[in-house]
Every structure is written in C-alpha cells, then in structure tokens.
Phi, psi and omega in degrees: 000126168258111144244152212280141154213123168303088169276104192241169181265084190289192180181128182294132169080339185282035186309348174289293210283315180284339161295322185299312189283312167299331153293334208266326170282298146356309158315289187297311177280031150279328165339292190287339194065068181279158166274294178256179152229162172242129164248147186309176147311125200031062179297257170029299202243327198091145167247124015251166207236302151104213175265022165286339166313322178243053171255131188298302184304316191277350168277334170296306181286329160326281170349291194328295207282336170335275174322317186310315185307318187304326181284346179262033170230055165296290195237035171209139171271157190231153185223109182214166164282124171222145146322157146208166183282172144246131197292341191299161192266331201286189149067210187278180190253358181245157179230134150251139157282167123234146174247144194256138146216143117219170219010061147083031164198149125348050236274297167251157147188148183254133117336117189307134167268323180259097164255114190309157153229357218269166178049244202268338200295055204249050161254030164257065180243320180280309226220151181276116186275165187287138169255358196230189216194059201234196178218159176290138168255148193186129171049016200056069155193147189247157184254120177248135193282146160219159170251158150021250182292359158301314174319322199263013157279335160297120168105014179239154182267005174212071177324128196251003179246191179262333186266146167240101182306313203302326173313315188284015180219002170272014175279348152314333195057063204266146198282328161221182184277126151227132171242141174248146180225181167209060189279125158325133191279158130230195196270328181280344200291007171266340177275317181291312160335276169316344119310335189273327159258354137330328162294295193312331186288308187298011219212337169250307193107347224214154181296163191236063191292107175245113199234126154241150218270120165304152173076170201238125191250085171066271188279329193279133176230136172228151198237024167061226201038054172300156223215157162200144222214105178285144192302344153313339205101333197258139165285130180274345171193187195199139187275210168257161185259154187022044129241140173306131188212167185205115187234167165223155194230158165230103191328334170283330161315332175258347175288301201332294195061171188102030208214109178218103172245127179232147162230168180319124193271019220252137180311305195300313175324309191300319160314293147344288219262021171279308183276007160274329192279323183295305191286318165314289170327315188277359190262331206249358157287332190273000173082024186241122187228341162249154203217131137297131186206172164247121166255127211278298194141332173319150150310319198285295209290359198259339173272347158301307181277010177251323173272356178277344190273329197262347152295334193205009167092137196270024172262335200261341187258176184196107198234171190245146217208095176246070179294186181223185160276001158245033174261131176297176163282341197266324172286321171248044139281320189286337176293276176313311185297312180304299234279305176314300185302297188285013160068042180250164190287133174221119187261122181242135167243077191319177181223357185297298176299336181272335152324314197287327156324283183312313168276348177296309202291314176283344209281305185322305189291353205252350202010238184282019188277152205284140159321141202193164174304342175309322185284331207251006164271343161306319172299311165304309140341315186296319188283322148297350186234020172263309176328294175284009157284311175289334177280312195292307215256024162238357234355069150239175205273103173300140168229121187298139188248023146250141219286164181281355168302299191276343192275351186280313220243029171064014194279085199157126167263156177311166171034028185206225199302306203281063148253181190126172192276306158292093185257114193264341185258347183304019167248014205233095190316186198235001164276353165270342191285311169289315153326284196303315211276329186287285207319340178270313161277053195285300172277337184193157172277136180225351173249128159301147152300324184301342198255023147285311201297344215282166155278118223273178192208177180211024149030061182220030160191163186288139197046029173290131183234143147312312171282063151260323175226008164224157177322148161320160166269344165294306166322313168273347167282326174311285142349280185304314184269014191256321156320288178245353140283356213235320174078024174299084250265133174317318156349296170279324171309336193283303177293346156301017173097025183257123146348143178257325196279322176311301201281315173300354204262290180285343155283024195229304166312317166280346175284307184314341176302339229289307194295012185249336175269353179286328192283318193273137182350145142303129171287136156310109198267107193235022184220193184270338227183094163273186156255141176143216193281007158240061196198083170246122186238171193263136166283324181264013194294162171274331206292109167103353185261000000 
C-alpha cells in the first residue's frame, strides 16, 4: 500500500483555494499510484477558524468542498480534516472530523475526542468531542483515524484528559495510524512532536502517518514537519519545516524500520524563517503586498526590516529615518547604511521641529513642570502617526519592531512605537534578538555592527540606555521567561538565584502592562507562551501589582 501526505499550506475561509491545492495533490499521487492521500486538520476551512464556525453558510461551503473531493476517489481514498454537523439534539452543534472517502462515499469518519481550551486553543468553545471508536477498513487494513490532540495524551507525566482515544481503538486491531493536524509552530515544538509521537509508537507499535499544516494564519505559524513513524520507534522520515511538500511512502517500507531521518532543531534558525513565513502569509492572505516601518539605528527595527525584505521583496519595504535632536549621528549612518545595503526605499524626517511645535503649544498647559516621560512619549507619537501617514496615504501596513522584552514590561509607547498592523518581534526576547542578529550576518555583514555592538536606547532624552530604566537584559529575560513560559510562581523565581528586589519590580511591571497589550498589533507567535490570545490576564488584577 502508498500513502500519500500533502503537507499545504490553507487559508481560513479560502475553500475555492484550499480545494484547488488539494485537487492539485491528488493528482500527483494518482501519479505516483498512491492508495491514499492524507490532507491536515479542518483542510476544508483552514485552521483555526474561530467563530465563521457558527456562521450555517461556512459550513455549507465546508459540505461543498466534501462533495468535490468525493468525485475524485474512484481509484484513490482521500483522508482529510472538516467541520462536520452533529446529528445529535445534545451537545455542541459540530464536529471536527476526519473523514476516509472513496469510491465517491464517505466510507468513515471519526471525530476528534481531545479538544484543547489550553493557550492558543479554544475548541470545545465549537465542536462535540466523539463519545465512539472505531477504525477505517480499506484493502484489507484497518486504519485508525485521529485528529491532533488524540495523540498527545500519550507520553505525558501530566495528562490533562480521562480518554486516551487511540487506547479505545486498539481493540480493533488496526494495522496503522493516520493523524491529521494543525499543530502550532513554537520553537521546541518539533522535538515535542517527535517525542509524542514516539510514545504512541512505543505504546502501540504499529506505524504513525502523521501530516501537518505549513504556513501563518494572522499569529499562528505552522512549521509542517509531518512525521512518518516505523513500529521501532524511529522516525522514517521528517517532512520539511515551513514548505509545502507531497511526499509517498510504502507502507512496507515503514513496517520494515531502522530508518531515522531527522532535521535540524536548533532554535534561532528556526526562528528566522518562522517569522518570514508569518510575515509573507500575512501579508499575502490578507491581500497586501508593501510594509512600512521606522528604522531607529536600533537592532529591533533593523532586524524587522531585514526579515520583511526577505518576506516580502526589498521592492515592497519602505522605512522612515525620524532622528531628534537625542538621536546619535552613528544611529542614522547605521540606519541609512542598512536601508542601502538591503536596496530598500528610505525617508528622512527630523522630528526636532515638530516637536518643538508640540511643546510651544503645551508649555501654558505644562507650565514649568520638569522633562519626563511625557516629552519622550511625545516624540514617539511623533513618530507614529508620520508612520501612519505614509501607511494611509500609500497603503502600506507599518510593522511593529518591539521585542518581547519590552513589550513584557510596558517599556513602550501607546500610539507611538507599539503602533502597527503586525507586531513581528513581540515573541522575540532581545537576548535572543541579538542571536538573531549574529545569525543573519552569519555570511556577510547586513545589519552593522555598531548597531549590535552599540548599547541599546530609544534615544528620547540625552545619553539615555535601556538600563536606565529596566535590569540588563541578560538579567531580565531570564525573569519574564521563567514568569511567563514557565508560569513560575515568584518564589521560586526568587529561589532560582534572581535578585527578590528585581522580580518583584519586574514582575509588577509586566502585570501593570496588561492594558498596553491588549492595544497592540497581533505577535508573531514563535514560542511556547505568546502574548495575544494564548496568554489571557485580567487588565485589572491585583495580583503582584
């Protein structure tokens, strides 16, 4: 038996474009004379889908693209993820499926049982988990079908459901596995998958076609890397991370094992090319093709404006060079030089007049009270809305460059630097920011050095550095991530060798934050713990502030 697995790219709501990308794989492995193909989780609609679920019309076009598949399985079965109704009067009115078709019927379908709420996650907010259990029969083998998180109860010291489907389906006796998904990229999140499904191998036995979905759904980034899994244990192959692929397998060839193809995990890379995938997708699902930004002389906007050129064409970025009068000279040579080196279009606007404009007119109301943050948030305004001038009256989409360091701890103004469509570093600490930055001038220099080497600032009063007003950043990150991916209770943050007067500061700083994050771009999500919707704090809480 060959089967096939379609690792695509979707797009929420695009059922013409994601059917077309699944006829057009269909094809090739009728080529190959595949038996099956396998397509990801909810293929049909894109994931996640959120609430167009409980629109009657989006589910109907779900049906639709059902039926179209149905007419192409004369001599091949197709395996895909949909919405489905549920016939039952109880419960939610949905299912997410998989579904088995050939020769033009619906021969199974299973329902997902583990519906996440954790993080990014809300689907028993939609869909009815399966209460039954079976397997596909096909060619004289039985198949047991999954979605996603039926798989991930295996291989954990802390199980968050009472069901293990796949356990209800091995009385069946089923000869292999197929899961289909729409698992979220973070950076670990390819080692944890290759453990989760090693447990299940060691734990069944029996082979693992595991296909997941590629490409960035607004925040969301999927990184591909469908897995195919021998009853050894061993991965027999590992797909590519962030490209569309179609690959085929013979099912004997994967019994066989002893076969361990792996690819590389080490984070910044992955990174890198997570956040090109995120910003191309977002740009080019949403029907948008040029992107604005300001560039400081800083590290964050200048590694913004080297991955939107590699996302999106040094014809498509277009950045703005706004000094003050507490702007070095060495920050916009450091500017200008990038903006050249990556051939991209560059404007320059002091802001010293327009500033100075702003303050003749406030000074009756400000009357003698002393320079503050106020002046230097002003300046930031200034800067934000000369940005979204050019972004209205050009359209292009400004893209916010701060990092999750600053974005934890309010280090950032409203209406000013955290304006944008996009926020591409707000998953990204600035001790990582700098890793990213060596790694891009891995072969040649394309960011200057000075403006790694330089101490960063936001250059909005004289001789100002970020530590002036927050911990080194080898100090604080180290804090924020133990706080907020780790959920690490101050205590222990403490006891892990962290300063108490420190944790308590910064961490009183990031609760008081909440309401500057509620405001701000969706984040590229590239970690275990983002800030956006799989991070929900209360704005008004008390606790720690």
């Amino acid at each position: 038996m060959k089967i096939s697995l379609a690792q695509l790219n979707y797009h929420i709501g695009n059922f013409e474009g994601n059917l077309q990308k699944m006829l057009d794989a269909i094809t090739e492995a009728r080529s190959q004379q595949s038996d099956i193909i396998c397509f990801g989780e909810l293929a049909t609609c894109g994931y996640p889908p959120r609430d167009f679920l409980e629109f009657d019309d989006f589910i109907r076009l779900a049906y639709e693209s059902i039926d179209r598949l149905l007419a192409e399985t004369d001599d091949i079965a197709i395996v895909l993820g949909s919405p489905t109704k549920n016939p039952e009067a109880d419960g939610k009115n949905l299912h997410n499926s998989v579904l088995f078709l050939y020769q033009r019927k619906i021969q199974y379908m299973q329902h997902k049982t583990l519906l996440p709420t954790y993080d990014v996650f809300d689907e028993y907010r939609h869909f009815e988990p399966s209460k039954s259990w079976g397997v596909a029969e096909f060619k004289g083998k039985k198949i047991a079908l999954t979605v996603c998180e039926d798989i991930w109860d295996v291989g954990t010291n802390d199980p968050l459901y009472t069901v293990v489907p796949c356990d209800r389906m091995m009385p069946f006796q089923p000869d292999f596995i197929i899961n289909v998904s729409a698992s979220p990229f973070n950076y670990d999140h390819a080692t944890s998958r290759i453990r989760i499904v090693q447990a299940n191998m060691q734990r069944y036995k029996i082979p693992m076609f595991y296909i997941n979905h590629v490409g960035a759904q607004t925040e969301l980034i999927f990184d591909g890397g469908s897995l195919v899994s021998s009853p050894d244990g061993h991965i027999y192959d590992e797909m590519p991370y962030f490209e569309e692929c179609i690959r085929h397998y013979d099912l004997d060839e994967v019994l066989k094992g002893g076969i361990d193809r792996q690819q590389s995990k080490d984070k910044i890379p992955l990174i890198h090319d997570a956040l090109i995938v995120g910003l191309k997708d977002y740009f080019a699902k949403l029907g948008l093709s040029k992107a604005i930004l300001g560039l400081s002389g800083g590290i964050d906007s200048a590694i913004t404006a080297v991955l939107a050129v590699r996302a999106l064409g040094k014809e498509n970025v277009r950045v703005l060079l706004m000094p003050s009068q507490y702007s070095s000279t060495h920050s916009v040579v450091d500017a200008r030089t990038l903006a050249e080196t990556l051939g991209i279009q560059y404007d320059i606007i002091p802001i010293k007049g327009i500033y100075e404009a702003f303050m003749a007119e406030l000074k009756p109301l400000f009357q003698d009270q002393p320079f503050n943050v106020t002046e230097e948030n002003i300046q930031a305004r200034i800067r934000g809305t000369l940005n979204m001038a050019l972004s209205n009256k050009f359209g292009h989409i400004l893209l916010n460059t701060t990092n999750k360091s600053e974005m934890a701890v309010g280090y950032g103004t409203l209406y000013g630097d955290l304006c944008g469509g996009l926020s591409v570093l707000g998953d990204v600490y600035k001790t990582e920011i700098y890793k990213l930055a060596a790694y891009i001038n891995k072969d040649s220099e394309v960011i200057p050095l000075n403006t790694i080497n330089k101490p960063p600032s936001a250059e909005l009063r004289p001789n100002q550095k970020d530590s002036d007003s927050l911990p080194e950043y080898d100090v604080l990150d180290p804090i924020l991530y133990l706080y907020i991916e780790k959920r690490t209770d101050p205590q222990d943050i403490i006891a892990a060798g962290h300063d108490e007067v420190t944790v308590k500061r910064v961490l009183r700083l990031v609760n008081i934050s909440e309401f500057k994050r509620h405001q701000t771009a969706p984040v590229l999500r590239i970690s275990p713990k983002a800030f956006g919707v799989g991070r929900r704090m209360p704005i008004v809480g008390k606790y720690l502030s």
